[in-house]
C-alpha positions as CSV (number, residue, x, y, z in Angstrom):
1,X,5.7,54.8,-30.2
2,X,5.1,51.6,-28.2
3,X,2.5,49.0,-29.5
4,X,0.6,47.4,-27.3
5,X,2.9,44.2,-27.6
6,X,5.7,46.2,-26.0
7,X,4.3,46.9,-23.1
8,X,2.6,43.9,-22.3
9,X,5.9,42.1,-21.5
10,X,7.7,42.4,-18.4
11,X,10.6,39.7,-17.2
12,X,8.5,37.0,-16.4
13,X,6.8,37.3,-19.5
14,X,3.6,39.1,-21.3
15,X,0.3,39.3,-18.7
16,X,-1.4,36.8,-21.3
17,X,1.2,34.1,-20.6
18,X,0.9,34.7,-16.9
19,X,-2.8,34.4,-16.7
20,X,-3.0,31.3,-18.7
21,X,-0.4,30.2,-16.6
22,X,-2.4,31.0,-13.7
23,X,-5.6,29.5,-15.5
24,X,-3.9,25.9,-16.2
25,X,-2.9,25.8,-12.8
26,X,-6.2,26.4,-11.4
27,X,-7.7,23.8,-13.8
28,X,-5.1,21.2,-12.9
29,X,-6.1,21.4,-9.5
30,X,-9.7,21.0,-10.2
31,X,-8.8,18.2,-12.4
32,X,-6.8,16.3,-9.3
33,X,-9.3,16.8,-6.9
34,X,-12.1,15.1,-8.6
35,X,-9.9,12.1,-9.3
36,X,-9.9,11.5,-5.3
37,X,-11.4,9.0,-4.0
38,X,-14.4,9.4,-1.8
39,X,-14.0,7.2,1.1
40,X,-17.0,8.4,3.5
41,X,-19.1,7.3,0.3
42,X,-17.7,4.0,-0.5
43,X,-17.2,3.3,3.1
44,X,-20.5,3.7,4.4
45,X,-21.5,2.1,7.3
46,X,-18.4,-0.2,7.4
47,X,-15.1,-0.3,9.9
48,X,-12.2,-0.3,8.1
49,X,-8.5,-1.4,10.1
50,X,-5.1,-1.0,8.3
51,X,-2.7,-3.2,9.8
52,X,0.3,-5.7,9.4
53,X,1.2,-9.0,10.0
54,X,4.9,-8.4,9.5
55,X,6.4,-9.8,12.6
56,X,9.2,-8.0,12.1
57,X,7.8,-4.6,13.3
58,X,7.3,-6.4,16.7
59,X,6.1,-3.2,18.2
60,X,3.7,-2.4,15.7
61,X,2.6,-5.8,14.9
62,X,1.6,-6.2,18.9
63,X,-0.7,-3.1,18.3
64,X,-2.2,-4.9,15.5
65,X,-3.0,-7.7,16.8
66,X,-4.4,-6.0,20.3
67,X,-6.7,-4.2,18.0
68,X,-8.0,-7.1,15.7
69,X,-8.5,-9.2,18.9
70,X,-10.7,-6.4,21.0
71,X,-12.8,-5.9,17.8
72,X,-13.7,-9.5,17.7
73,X,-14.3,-9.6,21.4
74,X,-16.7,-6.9,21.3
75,X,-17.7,-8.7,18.0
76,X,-17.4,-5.8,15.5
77,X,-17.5,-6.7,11.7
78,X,-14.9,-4.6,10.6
79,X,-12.9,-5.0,7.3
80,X,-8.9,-5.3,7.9
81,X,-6.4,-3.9,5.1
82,X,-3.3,-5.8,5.6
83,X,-0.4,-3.6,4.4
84,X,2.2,-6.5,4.6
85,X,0.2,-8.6,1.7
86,X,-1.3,-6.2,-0.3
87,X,1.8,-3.2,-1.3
88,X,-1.4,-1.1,-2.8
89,X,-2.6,0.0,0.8
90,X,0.3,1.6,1.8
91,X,-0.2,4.2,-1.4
92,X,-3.8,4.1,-0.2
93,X,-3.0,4.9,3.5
94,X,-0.8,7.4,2.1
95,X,-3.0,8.9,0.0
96,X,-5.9,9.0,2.3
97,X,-2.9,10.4,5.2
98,X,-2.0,13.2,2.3
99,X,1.5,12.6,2.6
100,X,4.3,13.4,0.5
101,X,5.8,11.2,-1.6
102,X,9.4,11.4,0.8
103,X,7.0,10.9,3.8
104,X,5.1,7.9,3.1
105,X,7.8,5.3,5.2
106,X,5.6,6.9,8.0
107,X,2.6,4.5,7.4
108,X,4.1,2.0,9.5
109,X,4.7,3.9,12.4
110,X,1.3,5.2,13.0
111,X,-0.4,1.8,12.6
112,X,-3.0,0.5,13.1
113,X,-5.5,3.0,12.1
114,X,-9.6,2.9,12.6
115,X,-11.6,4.5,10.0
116,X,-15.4,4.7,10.2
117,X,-18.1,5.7,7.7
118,X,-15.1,6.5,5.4
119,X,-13.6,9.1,8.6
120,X,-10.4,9.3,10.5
121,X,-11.2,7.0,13.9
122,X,-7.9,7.1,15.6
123,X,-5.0,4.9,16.3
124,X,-4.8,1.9,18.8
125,X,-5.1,4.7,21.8
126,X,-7.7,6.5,21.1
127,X,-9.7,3.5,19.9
128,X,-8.7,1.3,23.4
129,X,-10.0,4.3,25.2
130,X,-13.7,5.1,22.9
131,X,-14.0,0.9,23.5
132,X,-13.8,1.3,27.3
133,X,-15.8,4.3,27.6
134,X,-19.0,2.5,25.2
135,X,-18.7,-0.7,27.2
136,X,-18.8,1.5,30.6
137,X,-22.0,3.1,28.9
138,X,-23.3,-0.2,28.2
139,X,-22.7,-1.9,31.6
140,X,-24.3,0.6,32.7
141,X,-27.5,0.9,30.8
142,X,-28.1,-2.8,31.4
143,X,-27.7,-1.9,35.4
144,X,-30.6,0.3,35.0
145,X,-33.1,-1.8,33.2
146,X,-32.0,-4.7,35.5
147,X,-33.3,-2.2,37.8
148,X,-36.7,-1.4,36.2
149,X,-37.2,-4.6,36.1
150,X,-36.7,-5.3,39.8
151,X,-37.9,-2.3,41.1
152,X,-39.5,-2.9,44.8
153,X,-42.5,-0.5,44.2
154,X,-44.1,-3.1,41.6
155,X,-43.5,-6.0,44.6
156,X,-45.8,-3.8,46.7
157,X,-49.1,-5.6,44.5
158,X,-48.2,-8.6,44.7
């Protein structure tokens, strides 16, 4: 006769080991996802830019610097993350971009990058474009009360 031993084992092993396998796994994965940071709570109400000064990466330093110089025209405090003086924000980017450890070379390429409230903004693009469209708004809005303000029905009175 078989105990119960016996036929608890197959080739990858008894169905204990596998669900404590299975259970570790699980628990390791809980375990890593508190230890991420939470950027939409510590970056509440902030703009945060990661960019580079190297001059090297002439391409991507031009973007940089286009993007730094249209946020102080349109006078936005924002918070720039240089990755060229301070190594740490490129794991940071990374992390926050969830890339693999082969993968993370890729920072550079895709800067600068907008984040806002702690949230994915967009690259130089998509930012140049959002800027345009708000100051369009804007323009506008301050045609219409320039308006209200001249309107000919109130000269009627006087």
């Amino acid at each position: 006769m078989e105990t119960c031993d016996e036929t608890l084992l197959t080739r990858q092993g008894s169905v204990r080991g596998r669900k404590l396998h299975v259970f570790n796994t699980v628990r390791m994965m809980r375990i890593r996802s508190q230890w991420q940071r939470d950027y939409t709570r510590e970056e509440m109400n902030k703009v945060v830019v990661y960019i580079t000064t190297c001059g090297i990466l002439r391409r991507v330093w031009e973007r940089c610097r286009d993007t730094v110089e249209l946020l102080k025209a349109h006078k936005i405090k924002a918070e720039f993350r240089d990755l060229n003086i301070h190594p740490s924000y490129v794991e940071e980017l990374a992390d926050r971009m969830r890339l693999d450890k082969e993968d993370r070379e890729l920072v550079y390429d895709s800067l600068p990058m907008v984040y806002v409230n702690g949230k994915y903004f967009g690259v130089r693009s998509s930012f140049f474009e959002c800027i345009l469209i708000c100051s369009e708004q804007i323009k506008a809005n301050f045609a219409l009360n320039e308006m209200e303000l001249i309107n000919p029905s109130t000269l009627k009175g006087i």
